[in-house]
N, CA and C of each residue as an Amber inpcrd file, in Angstrom:
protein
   678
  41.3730000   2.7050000  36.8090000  41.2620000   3.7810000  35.8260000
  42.6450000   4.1100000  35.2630000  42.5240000   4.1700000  34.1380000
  44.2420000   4.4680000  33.1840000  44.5590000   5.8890000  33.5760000
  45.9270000   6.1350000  33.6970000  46.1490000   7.6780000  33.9080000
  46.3840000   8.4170000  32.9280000  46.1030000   9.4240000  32.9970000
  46.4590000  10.3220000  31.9300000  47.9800000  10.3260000  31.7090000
  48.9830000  10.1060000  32.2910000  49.8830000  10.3840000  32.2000000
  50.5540000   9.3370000  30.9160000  49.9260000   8.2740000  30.0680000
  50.4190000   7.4470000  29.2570000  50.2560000   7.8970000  28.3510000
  49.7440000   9.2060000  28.0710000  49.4000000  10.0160000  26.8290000
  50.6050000  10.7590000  26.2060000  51.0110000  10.7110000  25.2120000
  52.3080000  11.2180000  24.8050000  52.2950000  12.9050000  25.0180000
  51.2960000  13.2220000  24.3240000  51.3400000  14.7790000  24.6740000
  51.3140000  15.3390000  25.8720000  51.0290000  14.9500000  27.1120000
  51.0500000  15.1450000  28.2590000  51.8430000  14.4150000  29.3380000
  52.9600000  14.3180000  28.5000000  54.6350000  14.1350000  29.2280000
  55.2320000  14.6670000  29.7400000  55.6740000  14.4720000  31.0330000
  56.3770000  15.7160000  31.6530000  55.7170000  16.1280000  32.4080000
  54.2860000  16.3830000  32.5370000  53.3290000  16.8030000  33.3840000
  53.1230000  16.3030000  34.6250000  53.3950000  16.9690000  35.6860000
  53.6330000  16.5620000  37.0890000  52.3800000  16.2840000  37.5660000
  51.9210000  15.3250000  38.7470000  50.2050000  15.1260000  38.8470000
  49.5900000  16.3780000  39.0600000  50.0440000  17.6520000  39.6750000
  48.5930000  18.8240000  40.2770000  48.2780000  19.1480000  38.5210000
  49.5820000  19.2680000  37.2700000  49.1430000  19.5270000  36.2490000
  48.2750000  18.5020000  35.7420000  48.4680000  16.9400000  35.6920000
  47.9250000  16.2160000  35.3410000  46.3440000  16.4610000  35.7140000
  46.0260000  16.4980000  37.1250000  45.0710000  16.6040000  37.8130000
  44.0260000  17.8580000  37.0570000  44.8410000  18.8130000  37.0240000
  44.4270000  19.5310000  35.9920000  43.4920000  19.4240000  34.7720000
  44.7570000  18.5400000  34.2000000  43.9710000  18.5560000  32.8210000
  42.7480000  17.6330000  32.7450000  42.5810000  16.4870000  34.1200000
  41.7260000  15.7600000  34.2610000  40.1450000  16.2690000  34.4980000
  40.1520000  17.4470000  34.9140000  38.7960000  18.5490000  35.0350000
  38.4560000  18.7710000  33.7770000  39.0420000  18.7130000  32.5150000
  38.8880000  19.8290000  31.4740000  38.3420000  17.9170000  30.4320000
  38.1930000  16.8770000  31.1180000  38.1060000  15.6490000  29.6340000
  37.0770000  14.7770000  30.5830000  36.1200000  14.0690000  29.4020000
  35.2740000  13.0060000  29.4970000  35.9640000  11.6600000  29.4240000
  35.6700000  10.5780000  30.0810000  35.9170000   9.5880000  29.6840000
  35.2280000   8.6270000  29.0390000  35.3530000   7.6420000  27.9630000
  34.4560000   6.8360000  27.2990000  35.0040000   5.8450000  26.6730000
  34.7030000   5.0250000  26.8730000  35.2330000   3.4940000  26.2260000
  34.0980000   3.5100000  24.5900000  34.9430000   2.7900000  23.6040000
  34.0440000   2.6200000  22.1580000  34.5510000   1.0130000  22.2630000
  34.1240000   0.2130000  21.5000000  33.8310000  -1.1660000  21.4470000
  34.5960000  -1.6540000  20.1840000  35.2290000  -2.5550000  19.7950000
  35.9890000  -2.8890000  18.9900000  35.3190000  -2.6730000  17.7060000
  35.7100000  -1.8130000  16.4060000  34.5490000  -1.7940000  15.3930000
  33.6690000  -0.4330000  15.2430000  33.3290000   0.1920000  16.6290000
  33.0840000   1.3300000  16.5350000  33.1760000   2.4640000  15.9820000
  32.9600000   3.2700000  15.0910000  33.9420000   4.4570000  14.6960000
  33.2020000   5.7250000  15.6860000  34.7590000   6.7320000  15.8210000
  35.1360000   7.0710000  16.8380000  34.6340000   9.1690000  16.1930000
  35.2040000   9.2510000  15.1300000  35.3980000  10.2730000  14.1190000
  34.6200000  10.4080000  13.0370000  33.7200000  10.8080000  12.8670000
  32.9540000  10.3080000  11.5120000  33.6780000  11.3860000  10.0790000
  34.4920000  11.0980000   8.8650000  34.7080000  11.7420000   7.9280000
  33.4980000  12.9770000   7.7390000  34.2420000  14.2800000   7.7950000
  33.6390000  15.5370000   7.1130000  32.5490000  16.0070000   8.6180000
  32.4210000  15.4410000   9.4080000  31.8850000  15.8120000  10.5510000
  32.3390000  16.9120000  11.3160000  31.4630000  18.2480000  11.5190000
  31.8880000  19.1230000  12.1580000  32.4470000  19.1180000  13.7210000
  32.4550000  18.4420000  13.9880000  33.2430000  17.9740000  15.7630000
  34.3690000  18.1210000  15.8230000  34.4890000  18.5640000  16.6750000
  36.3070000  19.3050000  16.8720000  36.9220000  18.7250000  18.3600000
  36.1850000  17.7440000  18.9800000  36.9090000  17.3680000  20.3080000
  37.8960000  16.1730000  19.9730000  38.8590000  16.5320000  20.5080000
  40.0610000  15.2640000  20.8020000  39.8760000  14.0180000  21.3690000
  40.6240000  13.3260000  20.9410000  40.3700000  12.2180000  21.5690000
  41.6370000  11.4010000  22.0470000  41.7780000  11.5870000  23.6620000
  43.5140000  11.1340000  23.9210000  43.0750000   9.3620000  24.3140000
  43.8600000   8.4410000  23.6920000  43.9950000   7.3880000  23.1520000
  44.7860000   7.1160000  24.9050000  43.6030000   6.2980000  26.0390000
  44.2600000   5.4970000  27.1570000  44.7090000   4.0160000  27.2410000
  43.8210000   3.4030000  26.2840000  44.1630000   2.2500000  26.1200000
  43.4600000   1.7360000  24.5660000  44.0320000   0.6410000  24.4780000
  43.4210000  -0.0710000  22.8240000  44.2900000   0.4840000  21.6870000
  43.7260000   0.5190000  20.6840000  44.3230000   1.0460000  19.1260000
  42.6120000   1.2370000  18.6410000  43.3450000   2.5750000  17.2030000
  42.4410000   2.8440000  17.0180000  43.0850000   2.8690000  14.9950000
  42.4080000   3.1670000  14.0580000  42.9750000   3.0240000  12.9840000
  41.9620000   4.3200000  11.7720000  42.8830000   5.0690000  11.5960000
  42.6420000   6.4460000  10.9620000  42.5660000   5.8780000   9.1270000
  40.9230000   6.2340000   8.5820000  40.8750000   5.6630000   7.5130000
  40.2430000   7.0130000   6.5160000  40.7280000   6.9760000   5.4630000
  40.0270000   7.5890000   4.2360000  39.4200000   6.8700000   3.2290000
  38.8220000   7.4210000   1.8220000  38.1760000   6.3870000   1.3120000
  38.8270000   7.2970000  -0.4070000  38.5870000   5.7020000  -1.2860000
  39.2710000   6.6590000  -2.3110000  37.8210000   7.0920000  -2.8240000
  38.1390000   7.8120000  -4.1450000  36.6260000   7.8750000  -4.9680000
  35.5910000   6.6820000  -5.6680000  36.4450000   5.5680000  -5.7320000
  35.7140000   4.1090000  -5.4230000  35.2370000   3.5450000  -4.2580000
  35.0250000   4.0050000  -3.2660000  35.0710000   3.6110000  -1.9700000
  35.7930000   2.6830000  -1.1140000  37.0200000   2.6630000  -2.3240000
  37.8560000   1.7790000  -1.4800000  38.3870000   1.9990000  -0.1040000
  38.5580000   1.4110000   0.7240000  39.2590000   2.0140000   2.6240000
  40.8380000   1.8090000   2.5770000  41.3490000   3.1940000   2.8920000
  42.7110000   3.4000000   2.7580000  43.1540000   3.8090000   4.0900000
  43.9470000   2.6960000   4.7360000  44.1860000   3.6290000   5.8690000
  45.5890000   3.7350000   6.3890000  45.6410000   5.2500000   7.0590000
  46.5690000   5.9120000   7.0330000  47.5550000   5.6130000   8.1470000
  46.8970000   5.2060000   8.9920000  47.7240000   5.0950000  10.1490000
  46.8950000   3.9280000  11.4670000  47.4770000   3.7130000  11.9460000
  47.2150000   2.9190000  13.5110000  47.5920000   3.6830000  14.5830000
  46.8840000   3.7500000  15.4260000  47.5320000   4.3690000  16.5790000
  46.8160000   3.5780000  17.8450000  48.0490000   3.6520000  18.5660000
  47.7720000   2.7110000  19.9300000  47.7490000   3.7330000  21.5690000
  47.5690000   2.8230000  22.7880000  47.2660000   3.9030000  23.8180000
  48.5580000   4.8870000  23.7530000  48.4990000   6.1800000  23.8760000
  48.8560000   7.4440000  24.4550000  49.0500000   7.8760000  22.9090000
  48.4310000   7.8190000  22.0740000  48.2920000   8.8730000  21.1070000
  47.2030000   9.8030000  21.2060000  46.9490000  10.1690000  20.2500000
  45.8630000  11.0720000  20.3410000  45.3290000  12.0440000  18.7650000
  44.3050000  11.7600000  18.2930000  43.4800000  11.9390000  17.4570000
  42.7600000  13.1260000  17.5380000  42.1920000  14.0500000  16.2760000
  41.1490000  14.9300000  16.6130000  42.1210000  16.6130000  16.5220000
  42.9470000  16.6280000  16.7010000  43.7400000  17.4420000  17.1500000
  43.4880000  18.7450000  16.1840000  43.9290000  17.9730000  14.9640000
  43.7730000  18.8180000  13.5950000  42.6520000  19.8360000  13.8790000
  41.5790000  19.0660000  13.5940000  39.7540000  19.8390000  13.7840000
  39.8430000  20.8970000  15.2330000  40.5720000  20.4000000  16.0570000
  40.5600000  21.3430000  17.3270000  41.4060000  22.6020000  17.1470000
  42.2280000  22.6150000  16.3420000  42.9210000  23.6590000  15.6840000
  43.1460000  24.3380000  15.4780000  41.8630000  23.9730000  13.9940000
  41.9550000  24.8180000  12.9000000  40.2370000  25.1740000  12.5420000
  39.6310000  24.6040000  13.5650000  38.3160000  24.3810000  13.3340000
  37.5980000  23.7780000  11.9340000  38.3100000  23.2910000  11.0860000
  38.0060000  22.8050000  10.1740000  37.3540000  21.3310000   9.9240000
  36.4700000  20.8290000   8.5320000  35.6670000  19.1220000   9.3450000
  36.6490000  18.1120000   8.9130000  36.5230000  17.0150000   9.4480000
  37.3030000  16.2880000  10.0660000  38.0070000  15.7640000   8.2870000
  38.5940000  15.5550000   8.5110000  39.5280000  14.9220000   7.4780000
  39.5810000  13.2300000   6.9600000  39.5570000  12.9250000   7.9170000
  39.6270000  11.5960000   8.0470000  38.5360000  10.4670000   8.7850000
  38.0750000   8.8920000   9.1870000  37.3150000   8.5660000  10.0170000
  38.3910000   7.6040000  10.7750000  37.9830000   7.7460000  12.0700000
  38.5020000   6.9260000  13.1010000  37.6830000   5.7250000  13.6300000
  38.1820000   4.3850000  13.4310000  37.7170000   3.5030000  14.1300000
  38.7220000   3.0300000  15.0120000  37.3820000   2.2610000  16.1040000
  38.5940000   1.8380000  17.0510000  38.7540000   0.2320000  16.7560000
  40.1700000  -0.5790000  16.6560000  40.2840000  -1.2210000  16.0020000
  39.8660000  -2.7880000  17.2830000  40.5300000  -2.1780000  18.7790000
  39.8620000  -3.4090000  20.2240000  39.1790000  -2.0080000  20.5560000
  38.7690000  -2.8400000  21.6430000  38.0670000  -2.1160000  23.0960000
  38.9740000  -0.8750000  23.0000000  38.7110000   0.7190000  22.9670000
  39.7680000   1.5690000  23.2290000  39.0630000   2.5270000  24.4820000
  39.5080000   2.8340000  25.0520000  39.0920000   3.7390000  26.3890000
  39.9410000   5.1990000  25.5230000  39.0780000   6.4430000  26.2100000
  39.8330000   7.1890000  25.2860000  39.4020000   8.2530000  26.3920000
  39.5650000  10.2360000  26.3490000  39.6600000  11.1510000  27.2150000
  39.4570000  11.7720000  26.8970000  37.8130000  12.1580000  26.1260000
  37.7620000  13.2650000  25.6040000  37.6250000  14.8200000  25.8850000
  38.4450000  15.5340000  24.8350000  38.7000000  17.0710000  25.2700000
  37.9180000  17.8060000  23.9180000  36.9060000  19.0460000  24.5120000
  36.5620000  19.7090000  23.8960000  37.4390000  21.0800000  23.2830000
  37.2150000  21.8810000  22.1510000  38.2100000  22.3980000  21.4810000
  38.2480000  23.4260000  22.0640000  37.4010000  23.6510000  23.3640000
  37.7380000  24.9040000  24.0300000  39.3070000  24.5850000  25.2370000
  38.3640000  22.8720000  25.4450000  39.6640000  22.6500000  26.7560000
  40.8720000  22.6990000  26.3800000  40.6770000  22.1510000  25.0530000
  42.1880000  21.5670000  24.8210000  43.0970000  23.0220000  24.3900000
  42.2900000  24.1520000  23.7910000  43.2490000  25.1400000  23.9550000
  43.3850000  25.4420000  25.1590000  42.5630000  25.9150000  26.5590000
  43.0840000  25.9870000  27.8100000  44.3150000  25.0590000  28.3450000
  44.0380000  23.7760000  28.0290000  45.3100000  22.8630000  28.4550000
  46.5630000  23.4940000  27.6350000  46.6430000  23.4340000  26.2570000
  47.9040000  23.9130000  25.9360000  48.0850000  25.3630000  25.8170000
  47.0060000  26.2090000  26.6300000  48.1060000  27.6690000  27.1060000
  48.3850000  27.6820000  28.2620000  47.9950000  26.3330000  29.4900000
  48.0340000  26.4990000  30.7660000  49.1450000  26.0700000  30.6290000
  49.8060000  25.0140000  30.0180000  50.6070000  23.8230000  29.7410000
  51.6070000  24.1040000  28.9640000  53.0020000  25.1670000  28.7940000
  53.7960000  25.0670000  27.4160000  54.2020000  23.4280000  27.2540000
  54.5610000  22.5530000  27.8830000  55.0120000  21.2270000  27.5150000
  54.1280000  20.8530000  26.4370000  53.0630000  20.8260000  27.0190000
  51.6640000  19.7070000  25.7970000  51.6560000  20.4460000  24.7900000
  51.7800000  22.2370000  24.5920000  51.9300000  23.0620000  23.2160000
  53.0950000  22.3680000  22.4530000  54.2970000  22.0690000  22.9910000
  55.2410000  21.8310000  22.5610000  55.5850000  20.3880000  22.0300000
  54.5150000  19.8750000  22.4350000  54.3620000  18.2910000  22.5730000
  53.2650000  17.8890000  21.4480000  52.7020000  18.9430000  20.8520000
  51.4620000  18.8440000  20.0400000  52.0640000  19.3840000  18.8820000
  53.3470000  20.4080000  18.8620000  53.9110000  20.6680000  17.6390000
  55.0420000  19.6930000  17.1520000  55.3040000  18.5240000  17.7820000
  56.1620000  17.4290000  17.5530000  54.9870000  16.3040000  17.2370000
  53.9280000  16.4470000  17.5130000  52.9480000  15.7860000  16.7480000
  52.5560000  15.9640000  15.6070000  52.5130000  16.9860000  15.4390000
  51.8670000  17.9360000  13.9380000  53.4380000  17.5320000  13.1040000
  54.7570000  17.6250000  13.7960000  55.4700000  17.6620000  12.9370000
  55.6450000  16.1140000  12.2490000  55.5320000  15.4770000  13.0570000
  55.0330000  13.5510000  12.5380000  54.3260000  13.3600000  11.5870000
  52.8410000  13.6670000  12.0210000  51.8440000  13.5780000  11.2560000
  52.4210000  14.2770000   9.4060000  53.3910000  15.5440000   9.4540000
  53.7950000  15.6230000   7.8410000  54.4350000  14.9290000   7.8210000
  55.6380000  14.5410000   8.6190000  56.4060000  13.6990000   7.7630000
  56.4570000  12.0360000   7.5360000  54.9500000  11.8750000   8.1660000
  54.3730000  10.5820000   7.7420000  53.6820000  11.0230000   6.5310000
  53.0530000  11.6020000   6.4530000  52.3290000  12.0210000   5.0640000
  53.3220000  12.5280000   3.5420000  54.3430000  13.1890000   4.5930000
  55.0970000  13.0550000   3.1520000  56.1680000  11.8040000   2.4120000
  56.3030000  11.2660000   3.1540000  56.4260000   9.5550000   2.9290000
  55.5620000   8.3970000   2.1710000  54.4660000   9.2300000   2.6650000
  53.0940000   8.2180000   1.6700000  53.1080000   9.0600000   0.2440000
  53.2980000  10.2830000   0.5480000  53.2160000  10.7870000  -1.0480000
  54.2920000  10.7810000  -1.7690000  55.4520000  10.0980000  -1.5340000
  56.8080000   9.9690000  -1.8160000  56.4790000   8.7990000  -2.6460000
  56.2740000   7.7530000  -1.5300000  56.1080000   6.2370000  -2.2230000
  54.8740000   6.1050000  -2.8860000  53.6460000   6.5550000  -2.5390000
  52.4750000   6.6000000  -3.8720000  53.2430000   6.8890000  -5.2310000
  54.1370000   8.3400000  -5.1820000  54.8620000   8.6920000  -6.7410000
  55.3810000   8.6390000  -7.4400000  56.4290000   7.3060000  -6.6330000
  57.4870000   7.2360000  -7.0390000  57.7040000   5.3300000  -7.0040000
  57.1570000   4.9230000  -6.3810000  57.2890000   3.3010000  -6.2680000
  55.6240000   2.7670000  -6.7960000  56.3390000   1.0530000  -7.2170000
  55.2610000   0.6810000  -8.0330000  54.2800000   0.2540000  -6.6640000
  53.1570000  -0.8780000  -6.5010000  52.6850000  -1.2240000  -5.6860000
  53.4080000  -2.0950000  -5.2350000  54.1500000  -3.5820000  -5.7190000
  54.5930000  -4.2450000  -5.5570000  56.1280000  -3.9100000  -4.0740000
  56.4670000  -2.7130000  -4.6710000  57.9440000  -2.2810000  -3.8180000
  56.7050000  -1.0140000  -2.3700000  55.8030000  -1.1550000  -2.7050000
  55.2490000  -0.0530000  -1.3140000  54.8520000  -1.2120000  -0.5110000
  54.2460000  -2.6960000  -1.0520000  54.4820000  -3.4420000  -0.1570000
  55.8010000  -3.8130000   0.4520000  56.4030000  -4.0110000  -0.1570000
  57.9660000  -4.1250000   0.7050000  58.6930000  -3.3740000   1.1770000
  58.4270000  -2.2500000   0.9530000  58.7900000  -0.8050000   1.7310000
  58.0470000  -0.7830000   3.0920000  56.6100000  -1.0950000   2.8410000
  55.9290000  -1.4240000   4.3030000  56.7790000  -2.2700000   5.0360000
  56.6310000  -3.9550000   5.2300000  57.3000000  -4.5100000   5.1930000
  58.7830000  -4.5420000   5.8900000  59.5650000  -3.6870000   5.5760000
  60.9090000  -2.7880000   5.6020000  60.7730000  -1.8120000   6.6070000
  59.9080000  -1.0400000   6.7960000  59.3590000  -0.1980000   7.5930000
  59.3560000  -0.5870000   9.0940000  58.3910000  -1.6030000   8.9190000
  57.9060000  -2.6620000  10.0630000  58.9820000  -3.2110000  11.0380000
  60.3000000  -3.7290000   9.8900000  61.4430000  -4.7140000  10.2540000
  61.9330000  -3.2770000  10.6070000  62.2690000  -2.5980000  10.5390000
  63.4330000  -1.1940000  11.1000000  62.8920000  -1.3040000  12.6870000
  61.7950000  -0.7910000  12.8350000  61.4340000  -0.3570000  14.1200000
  61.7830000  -1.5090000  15.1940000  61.8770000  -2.9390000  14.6550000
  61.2880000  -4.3040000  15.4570000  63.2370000  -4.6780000  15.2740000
  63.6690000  -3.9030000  14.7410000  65.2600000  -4.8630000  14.3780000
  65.8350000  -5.4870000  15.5500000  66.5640000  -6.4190000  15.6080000
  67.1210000  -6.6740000  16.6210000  68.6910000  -6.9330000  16.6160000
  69.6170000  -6.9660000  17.5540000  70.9530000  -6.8570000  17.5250000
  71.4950000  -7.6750000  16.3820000  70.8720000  -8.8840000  16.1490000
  71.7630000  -9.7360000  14.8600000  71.2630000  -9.4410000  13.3510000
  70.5360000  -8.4060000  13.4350000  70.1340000  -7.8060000  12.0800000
  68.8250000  -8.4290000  11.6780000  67.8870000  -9.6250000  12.8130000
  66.7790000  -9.9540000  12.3260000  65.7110000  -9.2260000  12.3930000
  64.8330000  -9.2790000  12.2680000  62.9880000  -8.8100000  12.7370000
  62.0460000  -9.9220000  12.8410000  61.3990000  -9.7070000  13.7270000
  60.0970000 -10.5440000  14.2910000  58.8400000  -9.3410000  14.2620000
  58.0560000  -9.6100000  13.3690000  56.8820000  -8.9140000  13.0690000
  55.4670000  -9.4520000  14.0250000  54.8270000  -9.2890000  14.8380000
  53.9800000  -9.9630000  15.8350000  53.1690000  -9.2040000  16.3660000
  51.9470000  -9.3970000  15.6320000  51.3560000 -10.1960000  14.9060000
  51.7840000 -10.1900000  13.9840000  51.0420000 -11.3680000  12.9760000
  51.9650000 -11.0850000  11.2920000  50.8730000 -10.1830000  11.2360000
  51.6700000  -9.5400000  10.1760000  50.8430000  -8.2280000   9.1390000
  49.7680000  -8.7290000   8.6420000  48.4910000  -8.0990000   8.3850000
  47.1090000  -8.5450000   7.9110000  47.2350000  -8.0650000   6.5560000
  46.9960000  -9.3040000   5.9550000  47.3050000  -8.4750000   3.9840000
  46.2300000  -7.4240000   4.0750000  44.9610000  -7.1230000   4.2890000
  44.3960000  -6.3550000   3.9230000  44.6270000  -4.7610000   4.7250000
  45.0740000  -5.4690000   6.2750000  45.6090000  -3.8580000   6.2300000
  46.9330000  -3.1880000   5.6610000  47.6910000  -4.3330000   5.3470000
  49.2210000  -3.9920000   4.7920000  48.0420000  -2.6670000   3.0330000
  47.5940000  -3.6040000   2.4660000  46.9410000  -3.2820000   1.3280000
  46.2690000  -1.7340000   1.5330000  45.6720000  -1.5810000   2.6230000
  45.0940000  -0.1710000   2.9120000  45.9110000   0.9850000   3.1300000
  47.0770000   0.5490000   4.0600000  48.1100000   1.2930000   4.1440000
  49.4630000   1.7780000   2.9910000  49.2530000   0.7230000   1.8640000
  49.8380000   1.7160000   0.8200000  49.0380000   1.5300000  -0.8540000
  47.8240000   1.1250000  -0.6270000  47.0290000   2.0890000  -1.3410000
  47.1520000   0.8000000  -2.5930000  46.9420000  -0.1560000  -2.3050000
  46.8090000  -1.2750000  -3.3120000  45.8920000  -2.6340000  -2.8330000
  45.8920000  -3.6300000  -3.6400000  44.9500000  -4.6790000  -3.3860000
  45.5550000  -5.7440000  -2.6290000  44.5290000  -6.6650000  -1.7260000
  44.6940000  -7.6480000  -1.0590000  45.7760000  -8.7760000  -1.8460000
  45.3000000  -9.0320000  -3.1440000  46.0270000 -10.1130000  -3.5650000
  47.0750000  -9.3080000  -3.7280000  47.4380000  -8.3060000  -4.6120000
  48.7870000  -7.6690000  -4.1780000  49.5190000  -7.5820000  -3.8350000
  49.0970000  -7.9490000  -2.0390000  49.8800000  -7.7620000  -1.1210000
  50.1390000  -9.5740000  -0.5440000  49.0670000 -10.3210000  -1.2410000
  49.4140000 -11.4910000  -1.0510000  50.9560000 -12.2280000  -2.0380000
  50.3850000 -11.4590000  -3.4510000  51.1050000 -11.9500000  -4.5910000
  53.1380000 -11.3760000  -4.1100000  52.7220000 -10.4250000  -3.3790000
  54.4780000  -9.8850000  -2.5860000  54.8690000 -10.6840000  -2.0680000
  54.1820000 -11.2380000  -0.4490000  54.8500000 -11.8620000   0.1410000
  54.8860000 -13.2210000   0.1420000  54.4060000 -13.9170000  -0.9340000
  54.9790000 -14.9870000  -1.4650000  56.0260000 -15.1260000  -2.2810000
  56.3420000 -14.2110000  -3.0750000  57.4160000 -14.1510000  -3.5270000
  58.5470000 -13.4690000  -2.0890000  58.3020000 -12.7970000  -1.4420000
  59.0760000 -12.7810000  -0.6380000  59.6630000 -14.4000000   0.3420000
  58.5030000 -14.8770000   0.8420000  59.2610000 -16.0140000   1.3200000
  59.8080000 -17.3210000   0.7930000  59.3660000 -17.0110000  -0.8830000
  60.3270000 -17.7120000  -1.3260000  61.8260000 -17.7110000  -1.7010000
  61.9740000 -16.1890000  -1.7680000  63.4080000 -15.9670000  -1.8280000
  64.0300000 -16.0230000  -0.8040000  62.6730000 -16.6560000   0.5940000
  63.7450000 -15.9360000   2.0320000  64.0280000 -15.0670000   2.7000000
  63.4530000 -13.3660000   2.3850000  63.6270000 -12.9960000   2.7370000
  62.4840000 -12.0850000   3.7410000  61.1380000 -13.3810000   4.1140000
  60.1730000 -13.4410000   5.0090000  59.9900000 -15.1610000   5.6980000
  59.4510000 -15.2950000   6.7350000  59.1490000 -16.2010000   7.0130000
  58.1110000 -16.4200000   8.1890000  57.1270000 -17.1320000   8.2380000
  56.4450000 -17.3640000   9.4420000  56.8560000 -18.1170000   9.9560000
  56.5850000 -17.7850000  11.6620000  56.8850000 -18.7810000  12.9850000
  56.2760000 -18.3740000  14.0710000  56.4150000 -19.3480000  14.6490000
  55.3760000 -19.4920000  15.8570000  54.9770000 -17.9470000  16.5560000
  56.3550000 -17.4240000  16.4910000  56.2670000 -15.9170000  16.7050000
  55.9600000 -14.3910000  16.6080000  55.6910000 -14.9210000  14.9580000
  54.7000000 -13.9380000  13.7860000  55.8470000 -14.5520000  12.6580000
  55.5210000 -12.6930000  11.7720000  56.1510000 -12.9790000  10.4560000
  57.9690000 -12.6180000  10.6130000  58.9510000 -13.3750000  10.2820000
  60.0000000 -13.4380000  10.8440000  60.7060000 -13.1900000   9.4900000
  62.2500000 -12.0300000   9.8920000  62.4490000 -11.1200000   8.9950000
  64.3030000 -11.8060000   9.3970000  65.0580000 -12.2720000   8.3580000
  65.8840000 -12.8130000   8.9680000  67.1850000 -11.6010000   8.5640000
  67.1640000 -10.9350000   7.8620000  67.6640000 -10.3230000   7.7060000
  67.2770000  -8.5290000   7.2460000  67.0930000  -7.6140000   7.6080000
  66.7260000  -6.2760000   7.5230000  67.5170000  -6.0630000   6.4210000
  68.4430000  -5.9200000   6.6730000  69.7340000  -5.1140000   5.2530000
  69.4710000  -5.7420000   4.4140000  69.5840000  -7.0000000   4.1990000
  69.1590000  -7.6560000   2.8870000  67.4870000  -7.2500000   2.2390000
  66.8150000  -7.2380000   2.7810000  65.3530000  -7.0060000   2.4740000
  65.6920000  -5.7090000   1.7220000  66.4510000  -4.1450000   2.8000000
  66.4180000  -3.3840000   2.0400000  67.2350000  -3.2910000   0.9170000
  67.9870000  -4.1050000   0.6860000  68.7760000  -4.3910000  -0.2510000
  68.0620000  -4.9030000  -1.8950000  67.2490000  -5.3250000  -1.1680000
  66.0260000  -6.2090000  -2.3120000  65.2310000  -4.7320000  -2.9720000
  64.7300000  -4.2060000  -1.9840000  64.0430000  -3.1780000  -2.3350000
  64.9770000  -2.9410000  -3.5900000  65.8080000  -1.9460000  -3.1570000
  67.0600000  -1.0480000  -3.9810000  66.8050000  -1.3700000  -4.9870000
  67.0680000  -2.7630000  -5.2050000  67.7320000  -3.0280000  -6.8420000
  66.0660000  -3.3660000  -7.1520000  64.9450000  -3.5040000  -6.7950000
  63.5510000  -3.5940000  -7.0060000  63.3290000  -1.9800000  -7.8380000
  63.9600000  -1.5410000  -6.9990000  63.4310000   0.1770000  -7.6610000
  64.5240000   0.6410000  -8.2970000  65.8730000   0.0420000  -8.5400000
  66.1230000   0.6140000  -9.8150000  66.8030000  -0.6010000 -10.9180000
């Protein structure tokens, strides 16, 4: 059984607290494909993320699927609706097998008034969640599609950098979720990174999609956007 303790918001938490919070949540595995959250659904229980990934989607007014985020074990979803009591915003699928811990919106306020850490740990969540969102509404306003793929892209290579300035992306990026995540089309995102590895400054290998240089990429951007 996964412990609670891989959950980001419930860091710090010593086991009698852990143990704790383990009285107050259900456990339930969803199946790869599943959705977890249904959009506009009045349900307000959390859902702390033990193992798998799960992938947070909206839809435009075409029904196109836009999605916002990925999240893997020790995140945690639902939070918003537990809140503010408001319906859900978004739909959650789980993207493998995800095992997850669910908390009802009564527990989860008991946990974070029993708990100042997880209160404190849930307002460094909330504070993410804007300033991921204000990033997407930055680059929706201001960049064409072509440069939000390579801003993705760029994104990807920051986190993964490694001491000689390369990136190894692994898995490679799925054009269609690269495409969901900033709000443009498959070929789009195909028609980018071919021109990217022809200039070089992408490449596949055995290892995924291989980034030989970071600074240069963002360098590409730059003069892309002005």
């Amino acid at each position: 059984m996964v412990e609670l303790s891989v959950v980001g918001i419930l860091a710090g938490l010593d086991q009698a607290a852990l143990a704790d919070v383990e009285r107050h949540i259900n456990r339930k595995t969803f199946s790869a494909g599943a959705q977890i959250i249904e959009p506009e659904s009045d349900s307000s229980d959390v859902y702390l993320i033990l193992s798998g990934k799960v992938r947070i989607v909206n839809y435009s007014l075409s029904g196109r699927e836009i999605t916002l985020e990925e999240i893997g074990a020790g995140g945690c979803v639902g939070h918003l609706s537990a809140i503010d009591g408001e319906p859900r915003s978004a739909c959650v699928l789980a993207v493998t097998n995800t095992d997850v811990a669910i908390v009802s919106p009564a527990n989860f306020e008991k946990i974070v008034k029993n708990h100042p850490s997880v209160a404190w740990n849930v307002i460094h969540e909330l504070a993410r969640i804007v300033r991921t969102s204000t990033r997407r509404i930055v680059d929706v306003s201001t960049l064409g599609a072509n440069e939000r793929v390579v801003a993705e892209i760029l994104r990807c290579a920051q986190i993964a950098v490694a001491g000689d300035g390369s990136a190894t992306l692994n898995p490679v990026p799925v054009h269609s979720d690269i495409a969901g995540r900033v709000s443009t089309s498959r070929e789009t995102v195909a028609r980018v990174m071919g021109s990217l590895a022809r200039k070089g400054l992408v490449t596949k290998n055995d290892t995924g999609l291989y980034v030989p240089d970071v600074r240069r990429l963002e360098e590409f951007l730059s003069e892309s956007i002005h």
